[in-house]
mmCIF file as Biopython writes it, N, C-alpha, C and O atoms, coordinates in Angstrom:
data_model
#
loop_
_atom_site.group_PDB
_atom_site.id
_atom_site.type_symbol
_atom_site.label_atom_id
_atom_site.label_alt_id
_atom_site.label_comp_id
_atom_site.label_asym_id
_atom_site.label_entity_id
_atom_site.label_seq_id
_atom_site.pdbx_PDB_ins_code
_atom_site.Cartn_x
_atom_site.Cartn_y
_atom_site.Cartn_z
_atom_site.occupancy
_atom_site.B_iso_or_equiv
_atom_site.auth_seq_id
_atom_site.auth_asym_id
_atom_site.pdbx_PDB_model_num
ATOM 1   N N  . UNK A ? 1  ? 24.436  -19.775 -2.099  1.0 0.0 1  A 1 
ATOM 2   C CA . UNK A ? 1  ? 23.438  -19.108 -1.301  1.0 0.0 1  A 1 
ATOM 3   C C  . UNK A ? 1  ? 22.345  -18.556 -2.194  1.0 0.0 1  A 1 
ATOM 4   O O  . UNK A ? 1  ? 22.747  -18.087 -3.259  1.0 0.0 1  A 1 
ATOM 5   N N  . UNK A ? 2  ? 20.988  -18.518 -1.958  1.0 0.0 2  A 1 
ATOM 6   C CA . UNK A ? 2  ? 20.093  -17.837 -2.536  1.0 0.0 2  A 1 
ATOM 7   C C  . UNK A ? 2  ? 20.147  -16.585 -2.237  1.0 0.0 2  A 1 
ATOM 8   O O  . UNK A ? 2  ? 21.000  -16.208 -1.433  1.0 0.0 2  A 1 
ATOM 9   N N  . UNK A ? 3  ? 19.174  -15.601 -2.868  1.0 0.0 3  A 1 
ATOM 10  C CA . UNK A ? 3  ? 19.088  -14.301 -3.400  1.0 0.0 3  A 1 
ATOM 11  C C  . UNK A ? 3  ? 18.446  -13.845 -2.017  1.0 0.0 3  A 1 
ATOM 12  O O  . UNK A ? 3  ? 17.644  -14.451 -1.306  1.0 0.0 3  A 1 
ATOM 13  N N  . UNK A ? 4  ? 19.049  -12.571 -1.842  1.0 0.0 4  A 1 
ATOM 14  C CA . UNK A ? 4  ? 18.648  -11.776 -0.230  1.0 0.0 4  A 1 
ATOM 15  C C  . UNK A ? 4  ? 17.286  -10.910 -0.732  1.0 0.0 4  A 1 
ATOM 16  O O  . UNK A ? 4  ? 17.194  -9.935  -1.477  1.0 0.0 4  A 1 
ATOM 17  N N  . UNK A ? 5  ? 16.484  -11.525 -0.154  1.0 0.0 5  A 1 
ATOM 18  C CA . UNK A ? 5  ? 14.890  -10.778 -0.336  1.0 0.0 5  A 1 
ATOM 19  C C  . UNK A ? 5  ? 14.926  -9.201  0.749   1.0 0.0 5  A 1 
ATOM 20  O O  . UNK A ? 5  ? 15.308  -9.145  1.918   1.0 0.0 5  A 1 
ATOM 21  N N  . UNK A ? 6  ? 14.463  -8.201  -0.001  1.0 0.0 6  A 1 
ATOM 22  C CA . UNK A ? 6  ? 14.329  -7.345  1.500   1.0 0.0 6  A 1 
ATOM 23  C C  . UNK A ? 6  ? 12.970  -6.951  2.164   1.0 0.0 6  A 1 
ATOM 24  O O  . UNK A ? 6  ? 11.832  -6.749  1.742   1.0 0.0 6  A 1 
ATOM 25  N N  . UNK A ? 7  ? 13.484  -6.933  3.192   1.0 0.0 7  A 1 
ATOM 26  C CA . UNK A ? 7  ? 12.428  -7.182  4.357   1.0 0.0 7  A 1 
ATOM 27  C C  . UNK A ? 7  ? 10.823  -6.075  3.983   1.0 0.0 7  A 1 
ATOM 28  O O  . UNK A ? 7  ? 10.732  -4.913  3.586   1.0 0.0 7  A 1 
ATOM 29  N N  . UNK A ? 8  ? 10.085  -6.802  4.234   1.0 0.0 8  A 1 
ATOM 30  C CA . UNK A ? 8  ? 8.582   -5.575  3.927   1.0 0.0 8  A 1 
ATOM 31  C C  . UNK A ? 8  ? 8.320   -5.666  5.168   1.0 0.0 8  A 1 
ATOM 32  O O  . UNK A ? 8  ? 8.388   -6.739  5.767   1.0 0.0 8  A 1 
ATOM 33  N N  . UNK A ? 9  ? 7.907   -4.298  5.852   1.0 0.0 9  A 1 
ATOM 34  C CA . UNK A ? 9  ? 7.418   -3.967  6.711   1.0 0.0 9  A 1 
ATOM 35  C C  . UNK A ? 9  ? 5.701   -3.714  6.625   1.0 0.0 9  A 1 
ATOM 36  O O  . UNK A ? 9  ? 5.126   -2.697  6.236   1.0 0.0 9  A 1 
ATOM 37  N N  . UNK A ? 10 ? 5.182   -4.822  7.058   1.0 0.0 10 A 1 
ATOM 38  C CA . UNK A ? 10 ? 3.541   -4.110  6.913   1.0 0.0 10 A 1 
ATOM 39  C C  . UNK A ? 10 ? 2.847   -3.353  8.088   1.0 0.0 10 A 1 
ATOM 40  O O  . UNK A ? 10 ? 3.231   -3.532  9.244   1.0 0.0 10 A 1 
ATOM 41  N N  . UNK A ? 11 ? 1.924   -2.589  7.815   1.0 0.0 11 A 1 
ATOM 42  C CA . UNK A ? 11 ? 1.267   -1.754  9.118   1.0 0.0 11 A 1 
ATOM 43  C C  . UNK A ? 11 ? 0.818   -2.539  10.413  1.0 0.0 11 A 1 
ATOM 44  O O  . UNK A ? 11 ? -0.053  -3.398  10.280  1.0 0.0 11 A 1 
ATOM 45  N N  . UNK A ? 12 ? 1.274   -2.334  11.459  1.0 0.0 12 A 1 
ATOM 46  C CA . UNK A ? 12 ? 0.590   -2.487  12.575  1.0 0.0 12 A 1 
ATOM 47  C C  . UNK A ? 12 ? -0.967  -2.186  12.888  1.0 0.0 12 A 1 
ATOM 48  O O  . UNK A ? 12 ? -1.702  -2.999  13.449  1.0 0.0 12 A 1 
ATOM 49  N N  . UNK A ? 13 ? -1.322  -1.050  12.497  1.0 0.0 13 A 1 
ATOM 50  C CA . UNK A ? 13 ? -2.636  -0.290  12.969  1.0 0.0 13 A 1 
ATOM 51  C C  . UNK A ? 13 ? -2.988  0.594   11.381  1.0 0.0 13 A 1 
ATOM 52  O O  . UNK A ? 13 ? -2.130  0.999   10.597  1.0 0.0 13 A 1 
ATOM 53  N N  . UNK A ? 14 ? -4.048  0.684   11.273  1.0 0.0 14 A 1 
ATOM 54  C CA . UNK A ? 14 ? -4.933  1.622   9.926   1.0 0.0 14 A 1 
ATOM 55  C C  . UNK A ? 14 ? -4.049  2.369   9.763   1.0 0.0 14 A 1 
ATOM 56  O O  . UNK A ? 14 ? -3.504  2.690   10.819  1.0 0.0 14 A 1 
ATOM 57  N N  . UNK A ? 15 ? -3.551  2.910   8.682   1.0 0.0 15 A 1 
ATOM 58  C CA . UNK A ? 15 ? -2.972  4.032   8.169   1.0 0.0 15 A 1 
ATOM 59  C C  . UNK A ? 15 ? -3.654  5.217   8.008   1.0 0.0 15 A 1 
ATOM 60  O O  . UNK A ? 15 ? -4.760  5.075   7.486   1.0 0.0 15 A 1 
ATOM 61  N N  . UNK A ? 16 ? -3.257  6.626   8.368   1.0 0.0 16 A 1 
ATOM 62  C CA . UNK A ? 16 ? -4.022  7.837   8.166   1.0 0.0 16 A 1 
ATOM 63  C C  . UNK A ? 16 ? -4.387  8.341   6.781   1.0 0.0 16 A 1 
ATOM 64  O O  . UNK A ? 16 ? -3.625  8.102   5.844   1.0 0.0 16 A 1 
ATOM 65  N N  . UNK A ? 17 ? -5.269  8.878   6.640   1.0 0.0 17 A 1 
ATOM 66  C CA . UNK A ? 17 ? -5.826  8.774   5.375   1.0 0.0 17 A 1 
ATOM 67  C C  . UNK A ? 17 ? -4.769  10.215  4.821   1.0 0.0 17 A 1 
ATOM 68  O O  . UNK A ? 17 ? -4.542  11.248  5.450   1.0 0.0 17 A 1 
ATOM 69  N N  . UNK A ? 18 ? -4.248  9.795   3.379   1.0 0.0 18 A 1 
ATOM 70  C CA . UNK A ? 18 ? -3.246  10.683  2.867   1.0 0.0 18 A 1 
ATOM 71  C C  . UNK A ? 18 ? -1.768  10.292  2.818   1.0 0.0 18 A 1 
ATOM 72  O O  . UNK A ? 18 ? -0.777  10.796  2.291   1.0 0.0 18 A 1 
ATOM 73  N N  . UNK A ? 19 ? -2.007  9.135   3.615   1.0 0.0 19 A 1 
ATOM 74  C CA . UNK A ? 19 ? -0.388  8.353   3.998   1.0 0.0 19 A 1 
ATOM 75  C C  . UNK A ? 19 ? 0.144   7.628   2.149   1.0 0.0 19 A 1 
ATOM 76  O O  . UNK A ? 19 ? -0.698  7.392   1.282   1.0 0.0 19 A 1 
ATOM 77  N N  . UNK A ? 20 ? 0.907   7.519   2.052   1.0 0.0 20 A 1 
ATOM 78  C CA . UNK A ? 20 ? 1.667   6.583   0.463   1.0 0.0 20 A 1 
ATOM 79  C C  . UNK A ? 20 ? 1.846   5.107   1.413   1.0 0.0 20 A 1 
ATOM 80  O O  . UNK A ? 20 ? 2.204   4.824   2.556   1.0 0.0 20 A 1 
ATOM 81  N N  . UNK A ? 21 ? 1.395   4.430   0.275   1.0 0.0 21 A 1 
ATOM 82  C CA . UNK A ? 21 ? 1.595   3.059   1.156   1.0 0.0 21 A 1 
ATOM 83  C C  . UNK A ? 21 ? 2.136   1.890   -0.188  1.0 0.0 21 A 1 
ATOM 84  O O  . UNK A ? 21 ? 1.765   2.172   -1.327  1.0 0.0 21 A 1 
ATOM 85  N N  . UNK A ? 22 ? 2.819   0.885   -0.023  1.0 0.0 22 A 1 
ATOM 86  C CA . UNK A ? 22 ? 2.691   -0.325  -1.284  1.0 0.0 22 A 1 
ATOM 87  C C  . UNK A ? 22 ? 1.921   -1.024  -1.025  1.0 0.0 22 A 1 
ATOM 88  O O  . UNK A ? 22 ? 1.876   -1.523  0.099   1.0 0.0 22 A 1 
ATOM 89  N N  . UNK A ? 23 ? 0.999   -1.320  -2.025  1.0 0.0 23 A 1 
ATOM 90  C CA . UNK A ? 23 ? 0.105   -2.948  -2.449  1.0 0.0 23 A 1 
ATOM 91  C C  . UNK A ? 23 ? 0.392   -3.446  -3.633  1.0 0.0 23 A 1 
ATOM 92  O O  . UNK A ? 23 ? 0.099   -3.039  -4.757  1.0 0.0 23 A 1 
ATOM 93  N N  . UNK A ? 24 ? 1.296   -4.828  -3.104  1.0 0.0 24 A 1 
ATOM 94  C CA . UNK A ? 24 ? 2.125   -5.613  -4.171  1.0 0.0 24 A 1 
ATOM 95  C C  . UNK A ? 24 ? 3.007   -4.486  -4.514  1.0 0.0 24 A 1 
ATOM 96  O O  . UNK A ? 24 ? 3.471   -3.660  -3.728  1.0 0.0 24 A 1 
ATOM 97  N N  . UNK A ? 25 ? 3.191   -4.560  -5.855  1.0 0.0 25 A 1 
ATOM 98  C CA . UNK A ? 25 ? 3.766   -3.725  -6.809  1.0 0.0 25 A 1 
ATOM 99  C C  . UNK A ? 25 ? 3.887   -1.984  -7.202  1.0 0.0 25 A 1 
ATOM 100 O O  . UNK A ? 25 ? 4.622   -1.254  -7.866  1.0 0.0 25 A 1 
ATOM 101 N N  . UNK A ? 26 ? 2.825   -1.882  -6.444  1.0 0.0 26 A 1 
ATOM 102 C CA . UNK A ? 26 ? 2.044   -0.465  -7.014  1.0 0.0 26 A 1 
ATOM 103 C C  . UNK A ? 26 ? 2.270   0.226   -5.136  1.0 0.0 26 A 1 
ATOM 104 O O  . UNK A ? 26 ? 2.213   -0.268  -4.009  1.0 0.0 26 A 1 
ATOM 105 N N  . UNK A ? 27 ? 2.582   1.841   -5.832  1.0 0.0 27 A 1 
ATOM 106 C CA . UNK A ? 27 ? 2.555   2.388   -4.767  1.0 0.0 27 A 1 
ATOM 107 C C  . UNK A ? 27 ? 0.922   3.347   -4.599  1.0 0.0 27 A 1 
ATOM 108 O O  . UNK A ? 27 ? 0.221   3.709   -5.544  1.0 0.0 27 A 1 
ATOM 109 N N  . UNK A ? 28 ? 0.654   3.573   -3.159  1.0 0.0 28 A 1 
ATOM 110 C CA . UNK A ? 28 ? -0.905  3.906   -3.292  1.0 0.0 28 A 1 
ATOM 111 C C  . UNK A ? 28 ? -1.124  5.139   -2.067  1.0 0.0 28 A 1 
ATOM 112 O O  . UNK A ? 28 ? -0.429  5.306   -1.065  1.0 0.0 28 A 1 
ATOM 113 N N  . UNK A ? 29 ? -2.050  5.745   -2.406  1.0 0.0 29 A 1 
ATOM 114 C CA . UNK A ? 29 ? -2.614  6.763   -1.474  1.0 0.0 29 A 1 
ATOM 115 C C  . UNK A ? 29 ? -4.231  6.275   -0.829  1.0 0.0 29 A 1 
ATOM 116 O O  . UNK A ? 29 ? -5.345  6.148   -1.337  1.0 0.0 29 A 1 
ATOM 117 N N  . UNK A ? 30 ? -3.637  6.085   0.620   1.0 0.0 30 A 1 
ATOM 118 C CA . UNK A ? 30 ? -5.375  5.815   1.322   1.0 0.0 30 A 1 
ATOM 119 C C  . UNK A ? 30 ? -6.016  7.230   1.336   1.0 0.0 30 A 1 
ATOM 120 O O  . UNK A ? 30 ? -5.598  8.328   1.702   1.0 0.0 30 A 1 
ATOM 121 N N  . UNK A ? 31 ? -7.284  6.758   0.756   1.0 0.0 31 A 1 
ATOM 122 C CA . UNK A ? 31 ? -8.671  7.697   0.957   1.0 0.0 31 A 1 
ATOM 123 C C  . UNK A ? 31 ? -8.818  7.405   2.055   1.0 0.0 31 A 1 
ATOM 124 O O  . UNK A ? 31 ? -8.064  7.992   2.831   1.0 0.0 31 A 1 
ATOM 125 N N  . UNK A ? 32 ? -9.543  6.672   2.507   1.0 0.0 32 A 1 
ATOM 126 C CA . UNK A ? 32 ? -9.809  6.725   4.137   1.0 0.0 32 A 1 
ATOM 127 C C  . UNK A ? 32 ? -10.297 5.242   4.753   1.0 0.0 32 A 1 
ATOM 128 O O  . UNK A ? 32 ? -9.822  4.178   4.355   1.0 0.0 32 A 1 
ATOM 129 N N  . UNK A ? 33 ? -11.036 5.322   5.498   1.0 0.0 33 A 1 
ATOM 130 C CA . UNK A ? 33 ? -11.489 3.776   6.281   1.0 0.0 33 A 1 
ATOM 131 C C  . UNK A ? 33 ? -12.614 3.289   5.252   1.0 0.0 33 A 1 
ATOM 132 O O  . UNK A ? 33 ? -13.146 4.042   4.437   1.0 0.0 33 A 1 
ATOM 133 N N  . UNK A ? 34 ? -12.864 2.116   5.378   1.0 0.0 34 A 1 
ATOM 134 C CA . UNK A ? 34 ? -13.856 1.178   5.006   1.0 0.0 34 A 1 
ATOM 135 C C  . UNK A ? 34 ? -14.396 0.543   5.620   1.0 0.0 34 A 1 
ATOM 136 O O  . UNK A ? 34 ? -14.080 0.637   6.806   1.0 0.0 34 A 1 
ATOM 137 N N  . UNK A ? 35 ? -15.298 -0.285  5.351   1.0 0.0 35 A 1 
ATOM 138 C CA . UNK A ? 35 ? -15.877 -1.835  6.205   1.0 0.0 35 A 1 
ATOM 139 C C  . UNK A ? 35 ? -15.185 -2.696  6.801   1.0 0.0 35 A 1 
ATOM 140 O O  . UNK A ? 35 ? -14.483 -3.271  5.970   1.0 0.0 35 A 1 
ATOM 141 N N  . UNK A ? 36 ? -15.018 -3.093  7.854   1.0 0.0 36 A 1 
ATOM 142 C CA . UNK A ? 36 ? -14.325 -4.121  8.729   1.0 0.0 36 A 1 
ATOM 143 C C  . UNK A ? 36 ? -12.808 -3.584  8.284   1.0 0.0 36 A 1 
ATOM 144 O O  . UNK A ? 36 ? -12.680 -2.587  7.574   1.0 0.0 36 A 1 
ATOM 145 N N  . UNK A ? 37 ? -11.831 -4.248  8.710   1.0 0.0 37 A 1 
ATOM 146 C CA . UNK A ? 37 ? -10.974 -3.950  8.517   1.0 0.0 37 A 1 
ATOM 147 C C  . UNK A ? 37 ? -9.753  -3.708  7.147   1.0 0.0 37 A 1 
ATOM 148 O O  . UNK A ? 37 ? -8.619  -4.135  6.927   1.0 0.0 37 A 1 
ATOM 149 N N  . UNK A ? 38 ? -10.809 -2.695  6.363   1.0 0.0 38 A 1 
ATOM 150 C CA . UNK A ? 38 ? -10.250 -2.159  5.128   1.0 0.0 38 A 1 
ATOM 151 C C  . UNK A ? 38 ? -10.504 -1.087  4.961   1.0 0.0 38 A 1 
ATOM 152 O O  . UNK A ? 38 ? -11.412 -0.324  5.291   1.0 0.0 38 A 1 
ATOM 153 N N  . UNK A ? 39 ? -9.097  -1.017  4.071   1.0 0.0 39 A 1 
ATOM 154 C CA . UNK A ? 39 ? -9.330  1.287   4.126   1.0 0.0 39 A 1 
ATOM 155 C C  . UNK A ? 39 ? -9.464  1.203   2.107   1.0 0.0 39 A 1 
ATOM 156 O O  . UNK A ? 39 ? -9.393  0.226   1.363   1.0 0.0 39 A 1 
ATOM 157 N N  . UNK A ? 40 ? -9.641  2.445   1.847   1.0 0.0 40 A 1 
ATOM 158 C CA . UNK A ? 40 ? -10.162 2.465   0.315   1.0 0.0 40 A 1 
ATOM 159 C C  . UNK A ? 40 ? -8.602  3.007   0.374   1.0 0.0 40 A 1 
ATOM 160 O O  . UNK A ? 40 ? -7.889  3.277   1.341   1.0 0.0 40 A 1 
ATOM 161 N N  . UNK A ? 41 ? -8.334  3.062   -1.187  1.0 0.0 41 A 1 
ATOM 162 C CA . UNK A ? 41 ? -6.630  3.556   -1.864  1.0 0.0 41 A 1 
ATOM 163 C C  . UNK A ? 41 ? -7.112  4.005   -2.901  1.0 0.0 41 A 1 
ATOM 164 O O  . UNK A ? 41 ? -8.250  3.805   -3.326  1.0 0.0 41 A 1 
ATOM 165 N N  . UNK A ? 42 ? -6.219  4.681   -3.402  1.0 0.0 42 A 1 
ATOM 166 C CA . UNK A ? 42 ? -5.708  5.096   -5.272  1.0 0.0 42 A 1 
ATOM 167 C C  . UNK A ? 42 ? -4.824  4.735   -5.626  1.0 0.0 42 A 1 
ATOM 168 O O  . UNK A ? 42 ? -3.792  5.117   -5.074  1.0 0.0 42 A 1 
ATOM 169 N N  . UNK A ? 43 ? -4.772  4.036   -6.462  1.0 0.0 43 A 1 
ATOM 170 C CA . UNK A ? 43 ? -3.213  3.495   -7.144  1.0 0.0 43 A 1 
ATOM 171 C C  . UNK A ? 43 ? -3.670  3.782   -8.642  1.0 0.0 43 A 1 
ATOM 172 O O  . UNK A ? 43 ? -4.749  3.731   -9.233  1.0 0.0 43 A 1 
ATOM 173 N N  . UNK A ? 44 ? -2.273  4.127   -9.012  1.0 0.0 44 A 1 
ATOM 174 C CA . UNK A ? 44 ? -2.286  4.003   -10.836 1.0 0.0 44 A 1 
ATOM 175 C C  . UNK A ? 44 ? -1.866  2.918   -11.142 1.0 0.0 44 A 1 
ATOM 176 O O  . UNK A ? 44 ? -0.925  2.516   -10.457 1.0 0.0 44 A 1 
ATOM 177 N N  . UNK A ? 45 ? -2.279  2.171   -12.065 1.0 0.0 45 A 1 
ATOM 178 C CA . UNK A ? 45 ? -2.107  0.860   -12.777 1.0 0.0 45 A 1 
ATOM 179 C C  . UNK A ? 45 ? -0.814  0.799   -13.984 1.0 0.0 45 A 1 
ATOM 180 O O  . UNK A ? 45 ? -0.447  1.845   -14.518 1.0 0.0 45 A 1 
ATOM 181 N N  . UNK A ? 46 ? -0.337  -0.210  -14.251 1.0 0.0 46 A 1 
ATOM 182 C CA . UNK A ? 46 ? 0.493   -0.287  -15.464 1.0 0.0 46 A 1 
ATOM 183 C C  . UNK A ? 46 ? 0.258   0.761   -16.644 1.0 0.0 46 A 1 
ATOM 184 O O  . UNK A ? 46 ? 0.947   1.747   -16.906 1.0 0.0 46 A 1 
ATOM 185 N N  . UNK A ? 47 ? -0.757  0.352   -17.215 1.0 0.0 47 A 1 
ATOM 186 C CA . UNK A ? 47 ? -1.158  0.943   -18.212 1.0 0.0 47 A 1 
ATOM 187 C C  . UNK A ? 47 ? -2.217  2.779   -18.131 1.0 0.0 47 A 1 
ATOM 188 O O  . UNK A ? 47 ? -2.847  3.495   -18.910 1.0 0.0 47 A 1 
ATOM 189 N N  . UNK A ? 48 ? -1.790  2.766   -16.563 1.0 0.0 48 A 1 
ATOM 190 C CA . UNK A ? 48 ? -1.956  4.294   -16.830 1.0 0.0 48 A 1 
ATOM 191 C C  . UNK A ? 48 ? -3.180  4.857   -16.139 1.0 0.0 48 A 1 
ATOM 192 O O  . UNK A ? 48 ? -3.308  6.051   -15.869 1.0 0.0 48 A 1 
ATOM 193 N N  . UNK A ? 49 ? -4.123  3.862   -15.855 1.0 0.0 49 A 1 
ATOM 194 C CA . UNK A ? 49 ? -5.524  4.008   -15.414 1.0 0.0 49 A 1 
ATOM 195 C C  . UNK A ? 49 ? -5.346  4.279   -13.809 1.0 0.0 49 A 1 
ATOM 196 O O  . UNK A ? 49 ? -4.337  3.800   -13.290 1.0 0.0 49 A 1 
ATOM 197 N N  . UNK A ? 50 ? -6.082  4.872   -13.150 1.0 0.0 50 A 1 
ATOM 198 C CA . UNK A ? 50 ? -6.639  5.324   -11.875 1.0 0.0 50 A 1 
ATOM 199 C C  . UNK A ? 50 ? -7.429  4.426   -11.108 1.0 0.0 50 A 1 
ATOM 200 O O  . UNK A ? 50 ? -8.618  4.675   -11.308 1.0 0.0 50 A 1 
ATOM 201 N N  . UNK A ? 51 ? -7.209  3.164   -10.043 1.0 0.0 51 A 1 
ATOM 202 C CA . UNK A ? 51 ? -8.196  2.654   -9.828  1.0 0.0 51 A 1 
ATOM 203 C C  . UNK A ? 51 ? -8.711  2.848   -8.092  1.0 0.0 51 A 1 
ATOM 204 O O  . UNK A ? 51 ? -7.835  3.041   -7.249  1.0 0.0 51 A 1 
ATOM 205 N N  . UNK A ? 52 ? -9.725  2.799   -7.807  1.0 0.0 52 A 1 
ATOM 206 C CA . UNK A ? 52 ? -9.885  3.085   -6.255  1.0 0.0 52 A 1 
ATOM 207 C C  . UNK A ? 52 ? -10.354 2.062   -6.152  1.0 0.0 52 A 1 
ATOM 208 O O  . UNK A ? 52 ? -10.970 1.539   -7.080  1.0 0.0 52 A 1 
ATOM 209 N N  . UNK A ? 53 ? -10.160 1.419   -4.811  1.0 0.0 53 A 1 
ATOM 210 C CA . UNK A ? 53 ? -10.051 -0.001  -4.293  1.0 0.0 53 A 1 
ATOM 211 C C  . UNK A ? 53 ? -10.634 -0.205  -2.850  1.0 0.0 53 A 1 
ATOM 212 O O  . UNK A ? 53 ? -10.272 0.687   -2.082  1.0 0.0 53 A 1 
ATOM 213 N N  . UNK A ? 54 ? -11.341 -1.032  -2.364  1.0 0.0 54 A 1 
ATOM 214 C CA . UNK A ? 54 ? -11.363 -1.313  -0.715  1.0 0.0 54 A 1 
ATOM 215 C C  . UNK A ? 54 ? -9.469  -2.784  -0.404  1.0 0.0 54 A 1 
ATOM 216 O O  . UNK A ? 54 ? -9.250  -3.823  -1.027  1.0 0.0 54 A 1 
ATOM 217 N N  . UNK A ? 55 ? -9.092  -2.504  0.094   1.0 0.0 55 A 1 
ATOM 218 C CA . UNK A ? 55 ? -8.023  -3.226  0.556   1.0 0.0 55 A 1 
ATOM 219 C C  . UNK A ? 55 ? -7.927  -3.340  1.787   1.0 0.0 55 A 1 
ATOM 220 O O  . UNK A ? 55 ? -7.993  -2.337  2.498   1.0 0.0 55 A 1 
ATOM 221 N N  . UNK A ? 56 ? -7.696  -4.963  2.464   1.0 0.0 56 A 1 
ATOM 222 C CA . UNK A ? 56 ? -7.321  -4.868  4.005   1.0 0.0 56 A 1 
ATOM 223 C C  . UNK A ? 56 ? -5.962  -4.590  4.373   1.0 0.0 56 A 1 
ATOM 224 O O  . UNK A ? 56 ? -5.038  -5.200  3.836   1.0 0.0 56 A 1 
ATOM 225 N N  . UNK A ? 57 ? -5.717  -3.451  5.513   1.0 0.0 57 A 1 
ATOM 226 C CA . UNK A ? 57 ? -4.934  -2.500  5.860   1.0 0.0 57 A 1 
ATOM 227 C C  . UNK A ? 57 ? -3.636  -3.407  6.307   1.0 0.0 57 A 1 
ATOM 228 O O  . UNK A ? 57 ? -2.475  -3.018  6.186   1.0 0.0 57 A 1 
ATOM 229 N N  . UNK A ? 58 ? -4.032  -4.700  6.853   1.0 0.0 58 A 1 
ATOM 230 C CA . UNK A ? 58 ? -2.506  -5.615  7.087   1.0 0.0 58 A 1 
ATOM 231 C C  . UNK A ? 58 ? -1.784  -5.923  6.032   1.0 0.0 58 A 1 
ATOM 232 O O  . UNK A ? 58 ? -0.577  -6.084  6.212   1.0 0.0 58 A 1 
ATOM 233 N N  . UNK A ? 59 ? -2.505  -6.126  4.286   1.0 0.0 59 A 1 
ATOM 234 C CA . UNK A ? 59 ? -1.575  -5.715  3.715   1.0 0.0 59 A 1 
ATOM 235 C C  . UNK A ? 59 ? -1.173  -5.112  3.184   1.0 0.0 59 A 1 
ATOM 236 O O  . UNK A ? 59 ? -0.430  -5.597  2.330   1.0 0.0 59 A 1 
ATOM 237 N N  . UNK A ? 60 ? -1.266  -4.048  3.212   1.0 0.0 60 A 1 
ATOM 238 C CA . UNK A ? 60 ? -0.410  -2.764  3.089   1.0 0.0 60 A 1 
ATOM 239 C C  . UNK A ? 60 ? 0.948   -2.821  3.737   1.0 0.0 60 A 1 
ATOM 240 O O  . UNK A ? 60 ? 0.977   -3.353  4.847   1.0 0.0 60 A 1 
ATOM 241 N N  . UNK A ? 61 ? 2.173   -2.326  3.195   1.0 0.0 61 A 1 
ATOM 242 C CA . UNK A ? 61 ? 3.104   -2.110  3.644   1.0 0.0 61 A 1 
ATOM 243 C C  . UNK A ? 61 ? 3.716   -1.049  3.505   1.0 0.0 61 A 1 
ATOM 244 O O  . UNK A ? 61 ? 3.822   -0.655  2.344   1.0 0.0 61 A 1 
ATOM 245 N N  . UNK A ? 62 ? 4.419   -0.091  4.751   1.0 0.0 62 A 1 
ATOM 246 C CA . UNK A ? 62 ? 5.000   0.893   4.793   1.0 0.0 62 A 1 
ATOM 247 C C  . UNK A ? 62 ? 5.930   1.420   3.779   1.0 0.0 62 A 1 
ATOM 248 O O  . UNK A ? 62 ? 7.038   0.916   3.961   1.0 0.0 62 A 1 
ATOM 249 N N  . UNK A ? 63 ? 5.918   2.206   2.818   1.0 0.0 63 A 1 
ATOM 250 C CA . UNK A ? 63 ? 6.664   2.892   2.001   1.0 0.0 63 A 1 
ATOM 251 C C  . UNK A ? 63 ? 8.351   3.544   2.466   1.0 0.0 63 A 1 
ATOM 252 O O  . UNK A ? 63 ? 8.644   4.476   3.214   1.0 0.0 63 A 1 
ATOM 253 N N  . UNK A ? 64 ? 9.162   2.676   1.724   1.0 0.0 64 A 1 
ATOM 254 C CA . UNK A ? 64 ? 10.766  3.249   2.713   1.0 0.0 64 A 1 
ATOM 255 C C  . UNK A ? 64 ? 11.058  4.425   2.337   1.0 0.0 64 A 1 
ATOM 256 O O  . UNK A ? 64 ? 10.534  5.294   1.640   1.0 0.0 64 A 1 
ATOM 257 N N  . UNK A ? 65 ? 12.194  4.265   3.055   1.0 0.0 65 A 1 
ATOM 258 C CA . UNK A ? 65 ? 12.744  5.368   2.835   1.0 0.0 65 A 1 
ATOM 259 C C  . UNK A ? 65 ? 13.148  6.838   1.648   1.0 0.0 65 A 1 
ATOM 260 O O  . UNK A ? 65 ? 13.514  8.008   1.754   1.0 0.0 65 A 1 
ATOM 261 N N  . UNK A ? 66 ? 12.619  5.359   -0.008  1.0 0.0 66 A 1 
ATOM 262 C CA . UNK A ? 66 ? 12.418  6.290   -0.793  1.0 0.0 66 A 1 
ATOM 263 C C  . UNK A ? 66 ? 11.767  5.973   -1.680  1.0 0.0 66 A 1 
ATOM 264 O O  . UNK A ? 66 ? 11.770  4.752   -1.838  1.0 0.0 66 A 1 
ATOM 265 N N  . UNK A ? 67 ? 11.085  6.600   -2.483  1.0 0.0 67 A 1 
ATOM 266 C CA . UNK A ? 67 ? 9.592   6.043   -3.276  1.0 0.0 67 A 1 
ATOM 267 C C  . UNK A ? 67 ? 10.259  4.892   -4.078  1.0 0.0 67 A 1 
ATOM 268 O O  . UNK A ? 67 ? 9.781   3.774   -3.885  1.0 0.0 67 A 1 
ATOM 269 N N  . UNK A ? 68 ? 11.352  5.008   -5.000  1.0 0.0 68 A 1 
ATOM 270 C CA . UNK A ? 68 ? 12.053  3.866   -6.018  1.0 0.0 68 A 1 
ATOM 271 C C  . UNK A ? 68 ? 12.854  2.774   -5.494  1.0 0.0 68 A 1 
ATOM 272 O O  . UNK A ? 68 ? 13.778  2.369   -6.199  1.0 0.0 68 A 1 
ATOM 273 N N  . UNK A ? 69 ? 12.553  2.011   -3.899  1.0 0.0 69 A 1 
ATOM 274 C CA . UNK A ? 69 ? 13.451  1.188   -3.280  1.0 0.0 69 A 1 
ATOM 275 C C  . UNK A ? 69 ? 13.373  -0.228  -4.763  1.0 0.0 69 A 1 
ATOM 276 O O  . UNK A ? 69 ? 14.054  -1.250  -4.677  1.0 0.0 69 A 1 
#
């Protein structure tokens, strides 16, 4: 049998601004709405840096139950 992937839940509707969310790898805080259907984030990067981003909100996915899943 292959390896059990676990399930990502992505947002239904915009996330409220202040919500923790994952993109890819990195966990992130939305600033708020953007252009068409993208909200701006903060994520810290590998190496330590701060970057703010426009990202579309479908992919974003809900943060579980605990920040280190």
């Amino acid at each position: 049998m292959g390896l059990m992937r676990k399930r990502t839940y992505y947002m239904k509707r915009q996330p409220a601004r202040g919500t923790l969310v994952r993109n890819d790898d990195r966990v992130a805080e939305v600033l708020g709405g953007a252009r068409g259907n993208r909200v701006m984030i903060r994520s810290v990067h590998g190496d330590g840096t701060t970057r703010i981003t426009a990202v579309k909100w479908q992919n974003l996915a809900a943060l579980g139950a605990s920040l280190f899943e």
